[in-house]
N, C-alpha and C positions, 0 to 999 in steps of 0.2 A: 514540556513534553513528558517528562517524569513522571511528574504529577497525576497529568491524565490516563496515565498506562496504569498509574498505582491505585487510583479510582474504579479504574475498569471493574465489573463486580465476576465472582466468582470465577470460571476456567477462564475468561474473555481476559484475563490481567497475564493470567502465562501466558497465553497466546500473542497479548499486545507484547511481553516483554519478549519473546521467542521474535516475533515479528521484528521489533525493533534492533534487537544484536544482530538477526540475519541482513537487513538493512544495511546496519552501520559498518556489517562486515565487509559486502559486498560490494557499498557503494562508501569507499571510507572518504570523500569528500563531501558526504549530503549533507544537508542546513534541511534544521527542523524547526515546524513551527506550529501551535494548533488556532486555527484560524475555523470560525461558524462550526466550532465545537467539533472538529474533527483535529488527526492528527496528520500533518502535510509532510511529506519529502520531496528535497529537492535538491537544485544542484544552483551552487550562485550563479548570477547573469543568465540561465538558461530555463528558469519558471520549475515548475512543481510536475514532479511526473508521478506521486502516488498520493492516497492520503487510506487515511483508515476511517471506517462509520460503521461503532457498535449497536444494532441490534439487538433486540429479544431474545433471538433464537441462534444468531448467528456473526458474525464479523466480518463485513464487507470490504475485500481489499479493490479499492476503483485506482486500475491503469489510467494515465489521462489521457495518452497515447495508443491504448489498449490495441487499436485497431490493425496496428503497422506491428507487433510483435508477432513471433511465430514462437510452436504454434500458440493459435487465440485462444489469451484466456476465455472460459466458459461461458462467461457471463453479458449477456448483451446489454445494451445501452439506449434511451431514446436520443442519444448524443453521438453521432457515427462514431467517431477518434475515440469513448471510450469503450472498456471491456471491464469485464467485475469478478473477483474471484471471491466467493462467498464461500467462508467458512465455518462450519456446525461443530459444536463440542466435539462430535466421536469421529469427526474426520482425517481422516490419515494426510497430517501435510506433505507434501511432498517437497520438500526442500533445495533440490536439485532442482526442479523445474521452475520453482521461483524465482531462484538465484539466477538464471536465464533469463527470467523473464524482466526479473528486477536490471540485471545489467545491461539488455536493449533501452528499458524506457528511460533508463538514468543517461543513456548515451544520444536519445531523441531531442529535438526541443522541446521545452516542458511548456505547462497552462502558466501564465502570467498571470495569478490572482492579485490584486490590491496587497 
């Protein structure tokens, strides 16, 4: 997971490492994994409830569970359960409403990938 965050190119590498310590803070039980070149979170015995996917322009953060958090994150899905918080270089994160949102999906059942 290191690795892939320390790859990330240019602001998308803070953001992966900002991402990840708010994660690991938030959810100090989660099991990481980077699985179809993304980076997974989750919680043992109860599947994957985030994963990260860097783009061009931007950093995709996909809820798996997106659907059942309040409130929903922004981003809609052709997948109903999920929701997508896309993040652009000069966007203000909001930290607080993460960490909310991060602590429902970690408390959800998660996606059981392979």
């Amino acid at each position: 997971m290191q690795a892939y965050i320390a790859a990330m190119p240019g602001w998308k590498r803070d953001l992966g490492k900002r991402l990840d310590a708010l994660i690991v803070r938030t959810v100090p039980n989660v099991r990481k994994a980077v699985k179809w070149n993304s980076p997974f979170y989750g919680i043992e015995g109860q599947g994957w409830f985030l994963s990260l996917h860097v783009y061009t322009r931007y950093v995709k953060v996909a809820f798996f569970r997106g659907a059942s958090l309040r409130p929903l994150p922004p981003g809609a899905s052709k997948h109903k359960d999920v929701r997508y918080l896309d993040i652009h270089e000069d966007d203000e994160l909001d930290e607080a409403q993460l960490t909310k949102w991060l602590k429902q999906a970690a408390a959800l059942p998660g996606y059981l990938a392979p």
